[in-house]
N, CA and C atoms as an extended XYZ file, in Angstrom:
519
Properties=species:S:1:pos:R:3:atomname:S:1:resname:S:1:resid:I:1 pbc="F F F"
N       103.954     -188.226      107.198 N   UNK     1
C       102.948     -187.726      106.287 CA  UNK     1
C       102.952     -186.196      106.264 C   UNK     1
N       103.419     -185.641      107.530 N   UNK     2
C       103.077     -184.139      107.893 CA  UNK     2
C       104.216     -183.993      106.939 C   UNK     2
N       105.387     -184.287      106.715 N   UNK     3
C       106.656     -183.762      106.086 CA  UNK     3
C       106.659     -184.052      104.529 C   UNK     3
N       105.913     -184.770      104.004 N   UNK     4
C       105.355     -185.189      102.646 CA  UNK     4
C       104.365     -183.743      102.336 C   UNK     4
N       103.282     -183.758      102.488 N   UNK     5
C       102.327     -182.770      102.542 CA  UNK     5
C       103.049     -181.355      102.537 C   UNK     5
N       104.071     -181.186      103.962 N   UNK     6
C       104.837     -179.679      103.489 CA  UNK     6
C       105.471     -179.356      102.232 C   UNK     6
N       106.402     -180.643      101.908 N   UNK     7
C       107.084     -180.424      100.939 CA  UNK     7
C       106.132     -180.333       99.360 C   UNK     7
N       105.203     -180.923       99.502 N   UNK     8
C       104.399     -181.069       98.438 CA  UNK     8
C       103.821     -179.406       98.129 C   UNK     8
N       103.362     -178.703       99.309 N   UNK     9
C       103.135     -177.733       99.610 CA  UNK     9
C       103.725     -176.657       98.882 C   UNK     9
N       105.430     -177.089       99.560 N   UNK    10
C       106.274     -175.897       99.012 CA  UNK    10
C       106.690     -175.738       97.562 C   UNK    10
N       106.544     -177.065       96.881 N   UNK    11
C       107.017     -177.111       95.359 CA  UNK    11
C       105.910     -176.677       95.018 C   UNK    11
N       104.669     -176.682       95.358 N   UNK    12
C       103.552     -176.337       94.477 CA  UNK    12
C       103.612     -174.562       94.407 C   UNK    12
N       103.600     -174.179       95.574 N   UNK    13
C       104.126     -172.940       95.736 CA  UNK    13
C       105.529     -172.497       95.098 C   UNK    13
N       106.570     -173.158       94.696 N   UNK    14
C       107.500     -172.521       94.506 CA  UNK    14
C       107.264     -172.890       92.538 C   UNK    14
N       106.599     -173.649       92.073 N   UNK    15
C       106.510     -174.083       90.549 CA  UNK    15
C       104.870     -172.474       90.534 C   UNK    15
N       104.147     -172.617       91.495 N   UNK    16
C       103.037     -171.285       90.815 CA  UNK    16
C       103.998     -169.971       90.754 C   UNK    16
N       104.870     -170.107       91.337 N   UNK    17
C       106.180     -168.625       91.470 CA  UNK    17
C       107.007     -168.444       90.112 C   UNK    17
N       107.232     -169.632       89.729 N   UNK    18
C       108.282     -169.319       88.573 CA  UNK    18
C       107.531     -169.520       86.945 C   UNK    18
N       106.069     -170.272       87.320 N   UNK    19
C       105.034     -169.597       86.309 CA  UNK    19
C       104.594     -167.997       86.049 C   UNK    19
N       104.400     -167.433       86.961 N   UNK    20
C       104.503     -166.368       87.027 CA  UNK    20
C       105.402     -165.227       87.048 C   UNK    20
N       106.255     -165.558       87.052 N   UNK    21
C       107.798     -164.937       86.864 CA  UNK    21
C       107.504     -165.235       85.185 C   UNK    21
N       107.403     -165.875       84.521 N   UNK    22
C       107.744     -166.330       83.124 CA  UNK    22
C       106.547     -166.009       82.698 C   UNK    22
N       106.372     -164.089       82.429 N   UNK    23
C       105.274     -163.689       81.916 CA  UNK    23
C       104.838     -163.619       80.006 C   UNK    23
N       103.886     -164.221       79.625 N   UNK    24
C       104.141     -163.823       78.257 CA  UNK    24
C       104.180     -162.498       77.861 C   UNK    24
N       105.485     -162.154       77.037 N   UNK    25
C       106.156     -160.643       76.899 CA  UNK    25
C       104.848     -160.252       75.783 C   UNK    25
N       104.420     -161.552       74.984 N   UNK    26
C       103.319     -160.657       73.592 CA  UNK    26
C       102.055     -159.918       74.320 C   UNK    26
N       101.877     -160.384       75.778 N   UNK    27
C       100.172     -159.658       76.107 CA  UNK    27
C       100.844     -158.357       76.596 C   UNK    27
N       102.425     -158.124       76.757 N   UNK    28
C       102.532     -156.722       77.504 CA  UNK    28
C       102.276     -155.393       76.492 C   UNK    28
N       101.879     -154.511       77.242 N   UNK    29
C       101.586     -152.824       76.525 CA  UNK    29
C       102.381     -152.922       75.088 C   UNK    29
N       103.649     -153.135       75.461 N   UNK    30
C       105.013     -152.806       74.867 CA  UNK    30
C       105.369     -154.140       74.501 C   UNK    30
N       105.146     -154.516       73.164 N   UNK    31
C       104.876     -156.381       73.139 CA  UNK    31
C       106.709     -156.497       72.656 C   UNK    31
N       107.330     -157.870       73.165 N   UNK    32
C       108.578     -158.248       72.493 CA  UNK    32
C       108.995     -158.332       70.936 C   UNK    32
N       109.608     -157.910       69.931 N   UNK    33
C       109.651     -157.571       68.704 CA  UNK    33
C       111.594     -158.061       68.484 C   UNK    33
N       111.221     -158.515       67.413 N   UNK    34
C       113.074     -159.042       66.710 CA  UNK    34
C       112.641     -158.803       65.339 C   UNK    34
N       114.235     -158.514       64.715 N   UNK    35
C       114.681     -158.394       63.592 CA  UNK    35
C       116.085     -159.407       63.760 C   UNK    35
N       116.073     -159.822       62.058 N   UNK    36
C       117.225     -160.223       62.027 CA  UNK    36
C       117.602     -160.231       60.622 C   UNK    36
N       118.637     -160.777       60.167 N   UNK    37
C       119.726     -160.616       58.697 CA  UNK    37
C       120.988     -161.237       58.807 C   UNK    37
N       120.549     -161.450       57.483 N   UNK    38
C       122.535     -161.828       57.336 CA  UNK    38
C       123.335     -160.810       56.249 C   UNK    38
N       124.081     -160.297       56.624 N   UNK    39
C       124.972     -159.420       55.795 CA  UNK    39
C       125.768     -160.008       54.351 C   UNK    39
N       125.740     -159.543       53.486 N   UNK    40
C       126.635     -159.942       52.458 CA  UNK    40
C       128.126     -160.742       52.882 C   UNK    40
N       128.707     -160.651       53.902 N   UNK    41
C       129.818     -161.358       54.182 CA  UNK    41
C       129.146     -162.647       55.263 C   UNK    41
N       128.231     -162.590       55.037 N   UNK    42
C       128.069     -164.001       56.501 CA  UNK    42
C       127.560     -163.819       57.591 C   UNK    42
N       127.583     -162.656       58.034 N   UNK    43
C       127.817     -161.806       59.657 CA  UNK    43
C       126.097     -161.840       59.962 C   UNK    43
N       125.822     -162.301       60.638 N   UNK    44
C       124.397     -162.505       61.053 CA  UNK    44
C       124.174     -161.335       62.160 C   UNK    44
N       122.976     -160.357       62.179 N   UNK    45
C       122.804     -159.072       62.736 CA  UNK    45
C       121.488     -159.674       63.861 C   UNK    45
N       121.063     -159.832       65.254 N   UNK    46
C       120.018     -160.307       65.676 CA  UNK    46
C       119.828     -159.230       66.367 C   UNK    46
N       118.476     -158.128       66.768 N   UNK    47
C       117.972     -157.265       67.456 CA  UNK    47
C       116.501     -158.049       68.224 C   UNK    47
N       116.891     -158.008       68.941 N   UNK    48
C       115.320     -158.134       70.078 CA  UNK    48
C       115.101     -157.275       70.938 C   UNK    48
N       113.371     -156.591       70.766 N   UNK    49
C       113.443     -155.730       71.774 CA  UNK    49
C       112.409     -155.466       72.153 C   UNK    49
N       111.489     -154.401       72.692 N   UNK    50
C       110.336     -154.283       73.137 CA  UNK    50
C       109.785     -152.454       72.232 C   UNK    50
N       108.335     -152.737       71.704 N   UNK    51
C       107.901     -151.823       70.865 CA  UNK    51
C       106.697     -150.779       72.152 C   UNK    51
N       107.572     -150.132       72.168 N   UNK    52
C       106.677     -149.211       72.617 CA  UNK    52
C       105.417     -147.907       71.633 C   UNK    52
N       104.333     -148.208       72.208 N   UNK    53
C       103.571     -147.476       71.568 CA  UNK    53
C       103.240     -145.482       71.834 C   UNK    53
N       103.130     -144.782       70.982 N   UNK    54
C       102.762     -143.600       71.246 CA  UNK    54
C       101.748     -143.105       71.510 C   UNK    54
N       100.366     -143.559       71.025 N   UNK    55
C        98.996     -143.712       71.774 CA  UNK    55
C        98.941     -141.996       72.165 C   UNK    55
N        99.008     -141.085       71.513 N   UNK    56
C        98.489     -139.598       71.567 CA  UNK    56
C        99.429     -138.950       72.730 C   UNK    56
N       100.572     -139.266       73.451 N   UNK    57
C       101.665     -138.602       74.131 CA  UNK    57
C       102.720     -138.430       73.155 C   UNK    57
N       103.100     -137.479       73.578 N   UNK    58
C       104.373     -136.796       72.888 CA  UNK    58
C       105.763     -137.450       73.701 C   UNK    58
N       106.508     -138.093       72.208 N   UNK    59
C       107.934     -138.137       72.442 CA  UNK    59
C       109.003     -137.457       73.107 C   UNK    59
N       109.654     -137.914       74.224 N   UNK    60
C       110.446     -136.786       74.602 CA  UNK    60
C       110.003     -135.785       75.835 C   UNK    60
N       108.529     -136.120       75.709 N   UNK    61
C       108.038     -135.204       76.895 CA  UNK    61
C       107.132     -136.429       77.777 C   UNK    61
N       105.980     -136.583       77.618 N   UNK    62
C       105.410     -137.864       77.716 CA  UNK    62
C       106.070     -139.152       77.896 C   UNK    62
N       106.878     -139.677       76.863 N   UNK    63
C       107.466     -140.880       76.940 CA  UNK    63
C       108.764     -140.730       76.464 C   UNK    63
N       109.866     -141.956       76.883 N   UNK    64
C       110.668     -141.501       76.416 CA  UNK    64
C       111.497     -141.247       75.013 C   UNK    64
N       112.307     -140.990       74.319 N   UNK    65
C       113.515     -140.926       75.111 CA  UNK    65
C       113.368     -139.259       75.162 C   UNK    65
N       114.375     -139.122       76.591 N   UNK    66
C       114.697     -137.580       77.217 CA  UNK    66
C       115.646     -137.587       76.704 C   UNK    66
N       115.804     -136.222       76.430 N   UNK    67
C       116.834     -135.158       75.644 CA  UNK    67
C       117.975     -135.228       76.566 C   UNK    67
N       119.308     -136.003       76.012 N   UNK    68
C       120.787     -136.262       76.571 CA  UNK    68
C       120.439     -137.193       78.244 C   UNK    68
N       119.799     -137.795       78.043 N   UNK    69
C       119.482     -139.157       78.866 CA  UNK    69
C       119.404     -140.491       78.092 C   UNK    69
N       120.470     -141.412       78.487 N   UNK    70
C       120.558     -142.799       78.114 CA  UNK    70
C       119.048     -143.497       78.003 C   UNK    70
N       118.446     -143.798       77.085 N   UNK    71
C       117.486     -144.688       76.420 CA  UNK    71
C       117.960     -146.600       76.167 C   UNK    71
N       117.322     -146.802       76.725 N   UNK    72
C       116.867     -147.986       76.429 CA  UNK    72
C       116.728     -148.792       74.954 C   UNK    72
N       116.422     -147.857       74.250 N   UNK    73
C       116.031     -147.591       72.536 CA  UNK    73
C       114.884     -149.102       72.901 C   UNK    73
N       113.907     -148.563       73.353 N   UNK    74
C       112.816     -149.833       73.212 CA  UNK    74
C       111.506     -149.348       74.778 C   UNK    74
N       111.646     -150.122       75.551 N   UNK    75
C       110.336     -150.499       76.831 CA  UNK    75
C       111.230     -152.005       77.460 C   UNK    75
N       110.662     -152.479       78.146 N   UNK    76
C       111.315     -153.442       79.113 CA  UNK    76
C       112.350     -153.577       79.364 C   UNK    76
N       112.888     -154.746       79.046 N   UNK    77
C       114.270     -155.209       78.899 CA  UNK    77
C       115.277     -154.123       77.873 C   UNK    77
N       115.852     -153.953       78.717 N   UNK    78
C       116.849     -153.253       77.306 CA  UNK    78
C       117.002     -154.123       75.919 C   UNK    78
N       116.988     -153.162       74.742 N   UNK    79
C       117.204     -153.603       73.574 CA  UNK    79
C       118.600     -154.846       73.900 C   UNK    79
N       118.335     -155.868       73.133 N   UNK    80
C       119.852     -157.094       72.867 CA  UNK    80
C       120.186     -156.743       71.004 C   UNK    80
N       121.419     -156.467       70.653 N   UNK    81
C       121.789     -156.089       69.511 CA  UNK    81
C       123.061     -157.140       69.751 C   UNK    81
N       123.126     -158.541       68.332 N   UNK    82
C       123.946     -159.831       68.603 CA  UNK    82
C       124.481     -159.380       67.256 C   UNK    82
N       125.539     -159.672       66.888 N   UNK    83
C       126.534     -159.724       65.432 CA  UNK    83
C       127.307     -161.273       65.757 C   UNK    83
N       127.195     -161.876       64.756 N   UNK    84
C       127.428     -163.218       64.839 CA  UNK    84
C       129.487     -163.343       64.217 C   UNK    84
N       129.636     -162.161       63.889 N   UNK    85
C       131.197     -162.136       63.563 CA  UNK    85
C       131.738     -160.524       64.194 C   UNK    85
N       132.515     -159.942       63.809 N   UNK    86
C       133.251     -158.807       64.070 CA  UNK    86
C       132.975     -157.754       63.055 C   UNK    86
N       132.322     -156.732       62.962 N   UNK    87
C       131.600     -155.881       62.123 CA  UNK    87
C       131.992     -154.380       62.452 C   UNK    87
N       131.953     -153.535       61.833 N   UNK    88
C       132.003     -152.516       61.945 CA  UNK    88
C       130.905     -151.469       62.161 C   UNK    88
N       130.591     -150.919       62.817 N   UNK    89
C       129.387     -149.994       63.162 CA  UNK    89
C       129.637     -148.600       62.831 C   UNK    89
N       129.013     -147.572       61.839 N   UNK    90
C       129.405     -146.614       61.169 CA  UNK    90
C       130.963     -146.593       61.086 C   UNK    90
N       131.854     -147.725       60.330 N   UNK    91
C       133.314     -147.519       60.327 CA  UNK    91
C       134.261     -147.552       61.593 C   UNK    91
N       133.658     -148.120       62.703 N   UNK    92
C       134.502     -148.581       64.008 CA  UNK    92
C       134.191     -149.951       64.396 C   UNK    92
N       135.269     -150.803       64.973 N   UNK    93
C       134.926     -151.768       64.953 CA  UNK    93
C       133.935     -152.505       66.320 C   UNK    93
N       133.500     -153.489       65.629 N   UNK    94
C       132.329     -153.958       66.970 CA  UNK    94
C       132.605     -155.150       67.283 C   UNK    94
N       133.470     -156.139       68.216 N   UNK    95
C       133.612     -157.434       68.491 CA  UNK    95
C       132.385     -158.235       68.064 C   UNK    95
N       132.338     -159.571       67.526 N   UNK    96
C       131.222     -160.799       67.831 CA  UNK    96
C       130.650     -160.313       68.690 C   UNK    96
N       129.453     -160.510       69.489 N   UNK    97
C       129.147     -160.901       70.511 CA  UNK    97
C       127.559     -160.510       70.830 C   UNK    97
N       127.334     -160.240       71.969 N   UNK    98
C       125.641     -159.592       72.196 CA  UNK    98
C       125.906     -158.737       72.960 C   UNK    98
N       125.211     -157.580       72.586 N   UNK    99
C       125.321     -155.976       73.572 CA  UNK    99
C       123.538     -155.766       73.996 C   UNK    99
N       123.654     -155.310       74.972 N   UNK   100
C       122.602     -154.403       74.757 CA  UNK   100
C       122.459     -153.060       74.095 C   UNK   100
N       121.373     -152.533       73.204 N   UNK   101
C       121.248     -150.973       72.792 CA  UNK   101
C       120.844     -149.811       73.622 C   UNK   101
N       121.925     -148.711       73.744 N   UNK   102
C       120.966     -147.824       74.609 CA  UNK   102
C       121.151     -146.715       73.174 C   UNK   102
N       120.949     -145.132       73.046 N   UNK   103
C       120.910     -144.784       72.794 CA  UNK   103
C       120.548     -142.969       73.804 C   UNK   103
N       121.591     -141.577       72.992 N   UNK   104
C       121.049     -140.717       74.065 CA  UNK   104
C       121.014     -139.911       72.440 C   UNK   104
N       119.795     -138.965       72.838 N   UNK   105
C       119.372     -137.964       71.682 CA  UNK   105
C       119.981     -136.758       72.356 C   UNK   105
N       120.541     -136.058       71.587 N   UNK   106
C       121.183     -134.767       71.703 CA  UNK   106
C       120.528     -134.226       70.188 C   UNK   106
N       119.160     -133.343       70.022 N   UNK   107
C       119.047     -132.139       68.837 CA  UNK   107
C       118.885     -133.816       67.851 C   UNK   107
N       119.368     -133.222       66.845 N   UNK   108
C       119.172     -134.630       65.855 CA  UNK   108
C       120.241     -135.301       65.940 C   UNK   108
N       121.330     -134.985       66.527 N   UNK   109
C       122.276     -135.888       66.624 CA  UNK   109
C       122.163     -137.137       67.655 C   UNK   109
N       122.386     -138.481       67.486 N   UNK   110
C       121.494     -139.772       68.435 CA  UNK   110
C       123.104     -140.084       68.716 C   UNK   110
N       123.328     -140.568       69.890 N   UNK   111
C       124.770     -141.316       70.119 CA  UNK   111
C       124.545     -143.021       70.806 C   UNK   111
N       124.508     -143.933       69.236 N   UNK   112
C       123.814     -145.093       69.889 CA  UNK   112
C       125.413     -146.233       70.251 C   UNK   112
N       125.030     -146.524       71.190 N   UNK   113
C       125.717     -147.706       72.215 CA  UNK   113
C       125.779     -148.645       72.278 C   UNK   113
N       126.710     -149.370       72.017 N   UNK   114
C       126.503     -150.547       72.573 CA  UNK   114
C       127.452     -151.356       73.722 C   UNK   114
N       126.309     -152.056       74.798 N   UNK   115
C       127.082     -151.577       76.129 CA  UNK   115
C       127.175     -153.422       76.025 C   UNK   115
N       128.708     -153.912       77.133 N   UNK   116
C       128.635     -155.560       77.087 CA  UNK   116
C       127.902     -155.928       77.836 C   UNK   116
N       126.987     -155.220       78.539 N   UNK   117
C       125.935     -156.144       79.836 CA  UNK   117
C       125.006     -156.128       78.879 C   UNK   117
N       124.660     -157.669       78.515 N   UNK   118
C       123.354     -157.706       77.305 CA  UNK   118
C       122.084     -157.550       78.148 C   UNK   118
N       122.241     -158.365       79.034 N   UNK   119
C       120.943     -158.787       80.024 CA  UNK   119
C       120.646     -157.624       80.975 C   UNK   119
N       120.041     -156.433       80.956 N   UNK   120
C       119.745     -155.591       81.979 CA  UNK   120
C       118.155     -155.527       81.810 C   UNK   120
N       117.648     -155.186       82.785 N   UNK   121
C       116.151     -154.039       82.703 CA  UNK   121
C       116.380     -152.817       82.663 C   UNK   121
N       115.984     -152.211       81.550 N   UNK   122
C       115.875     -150.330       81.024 CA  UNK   122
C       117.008     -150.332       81.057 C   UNK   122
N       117.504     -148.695       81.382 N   UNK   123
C       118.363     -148.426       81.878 CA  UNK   123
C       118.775     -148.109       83.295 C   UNK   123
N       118.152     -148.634       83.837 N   UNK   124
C       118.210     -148.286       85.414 CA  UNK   124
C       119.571     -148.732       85.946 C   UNK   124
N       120.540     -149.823       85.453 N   UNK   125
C       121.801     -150.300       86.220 CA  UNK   125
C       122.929     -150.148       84.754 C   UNK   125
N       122.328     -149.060       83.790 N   UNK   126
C       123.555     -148.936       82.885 CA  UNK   126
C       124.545     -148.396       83.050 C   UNK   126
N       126.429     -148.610       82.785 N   UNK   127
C       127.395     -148.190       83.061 CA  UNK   127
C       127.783     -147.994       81.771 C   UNK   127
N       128.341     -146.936       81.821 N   UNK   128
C       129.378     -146.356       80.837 CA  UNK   128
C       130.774     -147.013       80.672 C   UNK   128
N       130.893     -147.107       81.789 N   UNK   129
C       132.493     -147.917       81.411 CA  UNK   129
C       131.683     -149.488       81.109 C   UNK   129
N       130.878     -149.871       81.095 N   UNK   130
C       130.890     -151.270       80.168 CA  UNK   130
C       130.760     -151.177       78.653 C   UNK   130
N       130.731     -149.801       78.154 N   UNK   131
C       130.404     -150.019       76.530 CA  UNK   131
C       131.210     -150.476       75.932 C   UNK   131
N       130.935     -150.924       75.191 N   UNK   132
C       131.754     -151.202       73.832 CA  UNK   132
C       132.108     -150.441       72.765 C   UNK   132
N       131.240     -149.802       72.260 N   UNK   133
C       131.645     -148.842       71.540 CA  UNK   133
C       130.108     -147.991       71.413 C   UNK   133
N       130.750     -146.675       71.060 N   UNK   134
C       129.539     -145.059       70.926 CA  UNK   134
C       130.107     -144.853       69.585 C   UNK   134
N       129.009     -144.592       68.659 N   UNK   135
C       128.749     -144.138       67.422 CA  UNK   135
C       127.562     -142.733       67.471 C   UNK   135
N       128.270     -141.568       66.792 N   UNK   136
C       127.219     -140.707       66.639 CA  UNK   136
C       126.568     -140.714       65.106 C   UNK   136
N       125.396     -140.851       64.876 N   UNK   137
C       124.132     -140.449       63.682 CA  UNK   137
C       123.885     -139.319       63.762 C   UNK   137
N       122.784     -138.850       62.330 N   UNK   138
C       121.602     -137.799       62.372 CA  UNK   138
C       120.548     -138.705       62.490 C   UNK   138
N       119.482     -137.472       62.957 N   UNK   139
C       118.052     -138.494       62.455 CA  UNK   139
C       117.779     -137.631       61.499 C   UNK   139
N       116.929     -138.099       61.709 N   UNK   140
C       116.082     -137.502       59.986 CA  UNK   140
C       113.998     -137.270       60.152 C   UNK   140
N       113.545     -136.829       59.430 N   UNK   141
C       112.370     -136.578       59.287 CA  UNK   141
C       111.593     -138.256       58.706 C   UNK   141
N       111.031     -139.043       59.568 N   UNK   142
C       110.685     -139.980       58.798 CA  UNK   142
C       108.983     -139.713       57.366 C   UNK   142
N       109.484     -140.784       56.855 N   UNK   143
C       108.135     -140.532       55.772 CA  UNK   143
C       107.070     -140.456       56.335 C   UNK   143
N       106.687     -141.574       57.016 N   UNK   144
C       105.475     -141.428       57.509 CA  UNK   144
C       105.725     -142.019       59.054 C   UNK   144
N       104.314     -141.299       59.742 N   UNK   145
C       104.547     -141.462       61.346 CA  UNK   145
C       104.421     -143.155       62.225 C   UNK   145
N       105.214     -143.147       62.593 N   UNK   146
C       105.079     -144.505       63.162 CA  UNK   146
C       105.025     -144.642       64.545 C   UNK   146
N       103.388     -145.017       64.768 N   UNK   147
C       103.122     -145.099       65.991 CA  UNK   147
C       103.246     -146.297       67.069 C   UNK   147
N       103.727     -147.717       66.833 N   UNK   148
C       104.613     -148.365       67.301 CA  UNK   148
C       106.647     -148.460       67.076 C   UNK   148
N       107.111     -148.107       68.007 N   UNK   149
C       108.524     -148.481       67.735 CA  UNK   149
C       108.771     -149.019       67.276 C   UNK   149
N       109.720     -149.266       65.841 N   UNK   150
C       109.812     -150.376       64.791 CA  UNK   150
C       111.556     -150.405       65.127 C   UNK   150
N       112.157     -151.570       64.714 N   UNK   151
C       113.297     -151.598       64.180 CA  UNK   151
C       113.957     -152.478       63.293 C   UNK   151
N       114.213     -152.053       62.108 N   UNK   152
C       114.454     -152.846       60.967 CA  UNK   152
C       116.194     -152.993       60.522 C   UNK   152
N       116.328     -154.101       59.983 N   UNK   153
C       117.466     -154.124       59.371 CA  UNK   153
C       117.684     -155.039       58.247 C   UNK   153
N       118.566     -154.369       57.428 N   UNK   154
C       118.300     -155.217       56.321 CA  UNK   154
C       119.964     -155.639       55.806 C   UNK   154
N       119.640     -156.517       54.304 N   UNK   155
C       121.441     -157.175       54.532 CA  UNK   155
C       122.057     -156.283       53.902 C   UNK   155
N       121.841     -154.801       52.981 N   UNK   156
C       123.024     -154.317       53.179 CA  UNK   156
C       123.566     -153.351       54.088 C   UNK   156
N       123.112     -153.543       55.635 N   UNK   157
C       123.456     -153.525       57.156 CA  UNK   157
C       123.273     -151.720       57.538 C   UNK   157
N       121.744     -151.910       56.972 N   UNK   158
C       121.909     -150.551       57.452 CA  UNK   158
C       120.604     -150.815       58.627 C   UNK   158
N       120.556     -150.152       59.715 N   UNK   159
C       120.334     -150.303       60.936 CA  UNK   159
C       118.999     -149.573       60.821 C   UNK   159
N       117.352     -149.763       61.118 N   UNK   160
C       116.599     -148.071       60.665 CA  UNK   160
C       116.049     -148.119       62.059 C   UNK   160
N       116.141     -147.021       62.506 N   UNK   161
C       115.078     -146.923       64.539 CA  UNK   161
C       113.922     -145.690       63.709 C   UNK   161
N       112.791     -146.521       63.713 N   UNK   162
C       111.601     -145.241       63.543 CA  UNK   162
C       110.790     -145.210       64.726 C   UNK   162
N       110.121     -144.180       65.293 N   UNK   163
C       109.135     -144.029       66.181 CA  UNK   163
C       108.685     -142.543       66.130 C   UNK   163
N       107.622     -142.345       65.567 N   UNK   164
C       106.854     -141.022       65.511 CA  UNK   164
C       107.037     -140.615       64.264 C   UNK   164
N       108.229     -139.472       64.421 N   UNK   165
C       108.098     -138.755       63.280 CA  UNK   165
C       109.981     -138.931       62.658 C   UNK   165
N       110.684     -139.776       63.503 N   UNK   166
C       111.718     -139.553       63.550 CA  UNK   166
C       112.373     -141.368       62.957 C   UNK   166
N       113.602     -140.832       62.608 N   UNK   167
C       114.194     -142.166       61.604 CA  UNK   167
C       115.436     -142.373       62.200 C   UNK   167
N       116.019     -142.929       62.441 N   UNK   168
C       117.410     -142.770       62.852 CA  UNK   168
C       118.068     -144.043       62.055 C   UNK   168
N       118.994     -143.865       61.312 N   UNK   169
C       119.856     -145.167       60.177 CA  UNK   169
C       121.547     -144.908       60.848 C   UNK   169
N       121.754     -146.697       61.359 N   UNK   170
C       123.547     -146.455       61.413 CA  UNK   170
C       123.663     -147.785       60.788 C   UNK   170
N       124.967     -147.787       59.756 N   UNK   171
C       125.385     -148.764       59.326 CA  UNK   171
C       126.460     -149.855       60.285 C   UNK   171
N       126.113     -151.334       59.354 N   UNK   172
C       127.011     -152.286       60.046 CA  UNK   172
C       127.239     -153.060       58.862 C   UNK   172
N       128.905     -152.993       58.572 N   UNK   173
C       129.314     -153.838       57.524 CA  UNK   173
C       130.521     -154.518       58.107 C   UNK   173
């Protein structure tokens, strides 16, 4: 009976552990957010990521992203950026597959990434030699200020990162 009771014990304890491990991402600060599309050729574009809010801190100083420091381009989990065929990203090519997004701001010039470890937290264990491929953008002055992190895409594959005051567009055809 004593060895019934432990074990009963320990699953109950080990099932309240992995409830809690399996937090809902919508009650966090920085709630989970996806986009998705299909491109004029077929090529299905999937982004999931986490929206961080600006809440009266300044970009860049306050929160991130830091000036020529690898970004996350999101809050939690690193951004997942999936292409369902072989696409090109501003005119270089991008295998099928799922990357994670980082992104580093240099001035207005953004150099966004995509690295093959899809599954990381932040950037805390990102490698350079896992990318896949670096594309450099401008940003731009967005229209209006956007005080949650948005990221949109639409099917004729243009990529948009807004947050604050800033726009950043890279194509994928």
């Amino acid at each position: 009976m004593k060895k019934i009771m432990t074990s009963l014990l320990l699953l109950s304890l080990f099932a309240n552990t992995s409830v809690m491990a399996q937090q809902d991402k919508s009650k966090r600060p920085s709630p989970a957010m996806a986009t998705e599309t299909t491109l004029a050729d077929g090529a299905t574009i999937k982004i999931n990521y986490s929206a961080p809010s600006v809440k009266g801190r300044t970009i860049g100083k306050d929160l991130e992203p830091m000036e020529g420091k690898v970004w996350r381009t999101g809050a939690n989990e690193a951004t997942t950026f999936e292409v369902s065929k072989d696409v090109k990203v501003e005119g270089q090519a991008l295998p099928a597959g799922k990357y994670s997004l980082f992104t580093i701001i240099n001035g207005d010039e953004w150099t966004i990434i995509f690295n093959k470890t899809a599954s990381q937290w932040g950037a805390f264990k990102y490698t350079m030699a896992d990318d896949a491929l670096r594309v450099k953008v401008k940003s731009s002055k967005a229209a209006a200020f956007t005080e949650q992190f948005k990221i949109d895409a639409d099917k004729d594959g243009n990529v948009t990162l807004l947050w604050g005051d800033v726009k950043v567009v890279f194509t994928v055809n």
